[in-house]
C-alpha positions, 0 to 999 in steps of 0.5 A, a space after each residue: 269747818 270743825 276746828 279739830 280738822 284745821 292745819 291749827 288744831 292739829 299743829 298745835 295737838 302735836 306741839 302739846 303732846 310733843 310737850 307733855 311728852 318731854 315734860 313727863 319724861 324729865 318728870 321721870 327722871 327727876 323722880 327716878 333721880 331723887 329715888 336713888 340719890 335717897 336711896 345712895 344717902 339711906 346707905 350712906 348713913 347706914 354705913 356711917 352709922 354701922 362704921 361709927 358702932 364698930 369704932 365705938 366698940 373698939 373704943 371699949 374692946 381690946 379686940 381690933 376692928 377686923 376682929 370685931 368685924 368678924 365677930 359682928 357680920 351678923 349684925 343686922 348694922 353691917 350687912 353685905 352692902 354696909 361693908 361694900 361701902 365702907 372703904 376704912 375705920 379709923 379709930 384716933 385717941 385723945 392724944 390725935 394718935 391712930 389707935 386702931 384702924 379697919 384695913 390700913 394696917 401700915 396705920 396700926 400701932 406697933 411695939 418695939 424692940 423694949 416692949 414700948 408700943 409706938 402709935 402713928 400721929 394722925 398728922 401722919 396720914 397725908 393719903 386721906 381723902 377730904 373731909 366732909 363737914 368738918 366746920 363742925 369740929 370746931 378747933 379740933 378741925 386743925 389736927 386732921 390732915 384733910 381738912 382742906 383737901 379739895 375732891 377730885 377726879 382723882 381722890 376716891 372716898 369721903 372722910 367723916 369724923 364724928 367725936 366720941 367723949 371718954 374717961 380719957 379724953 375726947 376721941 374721934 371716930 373716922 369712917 371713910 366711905 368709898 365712892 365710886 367716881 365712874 358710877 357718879 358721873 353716869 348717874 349725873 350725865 344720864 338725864 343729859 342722855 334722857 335729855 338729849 334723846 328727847 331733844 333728837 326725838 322732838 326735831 325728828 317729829 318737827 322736821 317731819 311735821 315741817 315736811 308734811 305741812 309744807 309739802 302742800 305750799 310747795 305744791 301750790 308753789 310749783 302749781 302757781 309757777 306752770 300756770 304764771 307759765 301758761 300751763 292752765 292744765 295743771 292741778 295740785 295733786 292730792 287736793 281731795 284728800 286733806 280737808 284742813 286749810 291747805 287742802 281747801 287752798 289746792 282745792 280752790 287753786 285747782 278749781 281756779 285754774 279750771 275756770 281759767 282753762 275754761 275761760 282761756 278755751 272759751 277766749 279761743 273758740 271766740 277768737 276762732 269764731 271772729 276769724 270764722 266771721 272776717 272769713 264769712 263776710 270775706 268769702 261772700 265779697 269774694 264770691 259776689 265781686 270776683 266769681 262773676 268776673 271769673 265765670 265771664 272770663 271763663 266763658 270767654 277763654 272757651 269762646 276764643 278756643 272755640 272761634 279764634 283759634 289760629 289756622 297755623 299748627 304752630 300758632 295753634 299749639 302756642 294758642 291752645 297752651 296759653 289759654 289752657 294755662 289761663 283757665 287753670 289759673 282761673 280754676 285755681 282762684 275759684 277753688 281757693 273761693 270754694 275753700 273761703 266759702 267752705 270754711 266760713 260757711 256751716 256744714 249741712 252733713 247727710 250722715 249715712 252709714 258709708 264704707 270708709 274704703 269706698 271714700 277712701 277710694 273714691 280719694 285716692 283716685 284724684 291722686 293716682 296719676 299725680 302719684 305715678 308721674 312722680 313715683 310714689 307707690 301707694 298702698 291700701 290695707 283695711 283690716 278685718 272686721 271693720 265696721 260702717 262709719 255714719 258720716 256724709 260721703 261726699 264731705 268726707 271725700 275733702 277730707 281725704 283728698 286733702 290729706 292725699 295731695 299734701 302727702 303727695 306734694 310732701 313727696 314731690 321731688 323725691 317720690 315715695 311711699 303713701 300707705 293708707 290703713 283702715 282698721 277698727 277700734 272700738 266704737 271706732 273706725 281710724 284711718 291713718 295716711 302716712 306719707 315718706 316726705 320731709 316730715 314738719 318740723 317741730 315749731 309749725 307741728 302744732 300750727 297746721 290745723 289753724 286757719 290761714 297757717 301754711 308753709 306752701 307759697 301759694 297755699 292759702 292755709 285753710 285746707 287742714 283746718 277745713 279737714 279738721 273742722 269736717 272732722 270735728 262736725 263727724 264727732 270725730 278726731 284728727 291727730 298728726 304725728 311727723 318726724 323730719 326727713 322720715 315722713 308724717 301720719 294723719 290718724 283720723 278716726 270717726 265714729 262707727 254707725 249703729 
């Protein structure tokens, strides 16, 4: 088998793409994710060193910061997005006073009523947010109000202080930059989300590999359950069309199950042709040890008729009636004989073409006194066009004169109706006989064509399996169909003559 068209190769091509699939994906987002965390630092420290510039020029301008902002926003240091980012300026002399500040203005020095201008202490300013890297600063790092003030979801900016040495002394440059809390916290769930979004891919993708390579298994499952239960007539579907592992398994399977079949059905015709031997060598001890005796008997009974009648009427009556019922009895044994004999024994079949009504005729006629005492009318249609069927005529009349008597005695104490349909159909001619009897019931409506199977008393079970077996040697086919207390329908359909 090529390796590629294996449950394996396949398997494991999916899981590798399904892998390099999610590994590129996280590779994407790493990538993109480090892009603009390098992007967000370059304006950062744009920003910080456009806020840095500006509070150094304060430092040597009398001008205020917003005054230079101003004048310098068409610096190329501060441009749209520096200033987006830049929440304040503040700018803190040698003596840790707020000597100028960008947008707290409450923070800028005032002057007084005697011209004395009063500066805000940097200690002052408890509303900073924290500072970042301020270990840097050294000693100074106790003078700033938010050296130890920790982020949170609260607190919106980053402080940085960056020392500027002057003639006076050392002054300190503080830009605060904004940060957008909202825009921080979709940037960091958004690989969660990417991440998450392969994970429900992959388990969808899996859960559908899951069913479609289990779904054969199954198949086999329940294709293995029906035939533990006797069912030897079921495949697995769609074996054909896989050609990997699986599909040769329901392949294989089906084909035992065949064999099986075969077999079982192989097993059946053996068994019936033991039974059909018991039967042959019985029919013919029954016919050497007991015919003989009959024939005597027979001929006896008709040679008392004939010389020792009774003179007397009466006596004479009572004579003619035991000994009538003695021949009957005589015939009945002979004809279950002739039955042993005809079912054990192969046909030797004259097919001619013949008109299936003239058999059916010739049939019905052994019926129609039967039928009339017991008030059944019986009914013969033939539809158009039907053709000759290649069949022994004789042999057929059995066939038929089994069929009538039972729909007869289905209808003994009730009387009814026995119809009798001939019509084509195809290379066919079917002939249906349905009766309005009890029907059979359920359980014994697969049994009747089995030899010695029978629900009359004094049956012998042999008449429809000798119907069934003329049939089948006829190429043809016999059916039943029968509902309780509604009736049953024999369909027998022959093949036509040429």
């Amino acid at each position: 088998m090529n390796f590629f068209n294996t449950f394996r190769a396949r398997l494991l091509i999916i899981l590798a793409i399904l892998l390099v699939a999610t590994l590129g994906v996280q590779l994407y987002i790493s990538v993109n994710n480090r892009r603009e965390n390098i992007r967000l630092r370059e304006l950062q420290e744009q920003a910080l060193v456009a806020g840095i510039t500006l509070g150094f020029n304060s430092m040597q301008s009398t001008d205020r910061l917003v005054d230079l902002v101003r004048r310098e926003e068409g610096q190329s240091y501060f441009d749209e997005q520096t200033t987006e980012r830049i929440k304040d300026i503040i700018v803190i002399n040698n003596k840790w006073q707020v000597s100028d500040t960008l947008n707290s203005r409450q923070y800028l020095p005032t002057e007084d009523e005697n011209g004395e201008i009063k500066y805000r202490q940097l200690s002052e300013l408890t509303d900073l947010p924290p500072l970042i890297k301020g270990s840097r600063l050294g000693f100074d790092l106790a003078k700033f109000p938010n050296a130890n003030t920790v982020s949170t979801s609260e607190t919106d900016g980053e402080a940085h202080a960056i020392p500027i040495e002057t003639s006076q002394g050392r002054w300190y440059v503080m830009v605060i930059l904004k940060t957008d809390k909202k825009d921080i916290i979709q940037k960091a769930s958004q690989p969660l989300i990417y991440t998450l979004f392969i994970l429900l891919f992959s388990t969808a993708i899996t859960f559908l590999l899951v069913w479609r390579f289990t779904r054969p298994i199954a198949d086999l499952s329940e294709a293995a359950r029906r035939v533990a239960a006797g069912d030897l007539s079921y495949r697995v579907r769609d074996a054909g069309q896989r050609t990997d592992e699986v599909g040769q398994l329901a392949s294989q399977f089906n084909l035992m199950t065949a064999e099986l079949e075969k077999s079982r059905h192989l097993e059946a015709q053996l068994q019936q042709a033991e039974k059909s031997a018991v039967v042959g060598r019985l029919a013919s001890a029954i016919a050497h040890e007991i015919r003989n005796p009959l024939n005597y008997i027979n001929l006896t009974l008709d040679h008392l008729r004939a010389k020792f009648a009774p003179s007397e009427d009466g006596k004479r009556g009572d004579f003619e009636k035991l000994t009538a019922q003695l021949k009957k009895e005589v015939g009945r044994i002979n004809n279950q004989i002739s039955d042993f004999l005809r079912y054990s024994r192969p046909l030797k079949l004259d097919l001619q073409p013949i008109e299936a009504r003239q058999a059916v005729e010739d049939s019905l006629r052994i019926v129609e006194p039967q039928a009339e005492d017991q008030n059944i009318v019986i009914s013969l249609i033939e539809r158009e066009n039907v053709p000759y069927i290649l069949g022994d005529a004789e042999v057929l009349r059995s066939v038929f004169s089994n069929l009538f008597i039972n729909a007869v005695q289905a209808m003994e104490k009730t009387g009814g109706n026995l119809n009798v349909t001939i019509s084509p159909d195809g290379d066919s001619v079917v002939i249906e006989v349905a009766d309005t009897g009890g029907g059979i019931s359920a359980e014994n409506l697969g049994k009747i064509f089995e030899p010695y199977f029978s629900t009359k008393e004094t049956g012998t079970g042999l008449g429809l399996a000798i119907v069934k077996k003329i049939v089948d040697d006829h190429s043809g086919t016999i059916a039943v169909e029968s509902q309780m207390n509604e009736g049953t329908k024999f369909i027998v359909k022959l093949p036509k003559a040429n």
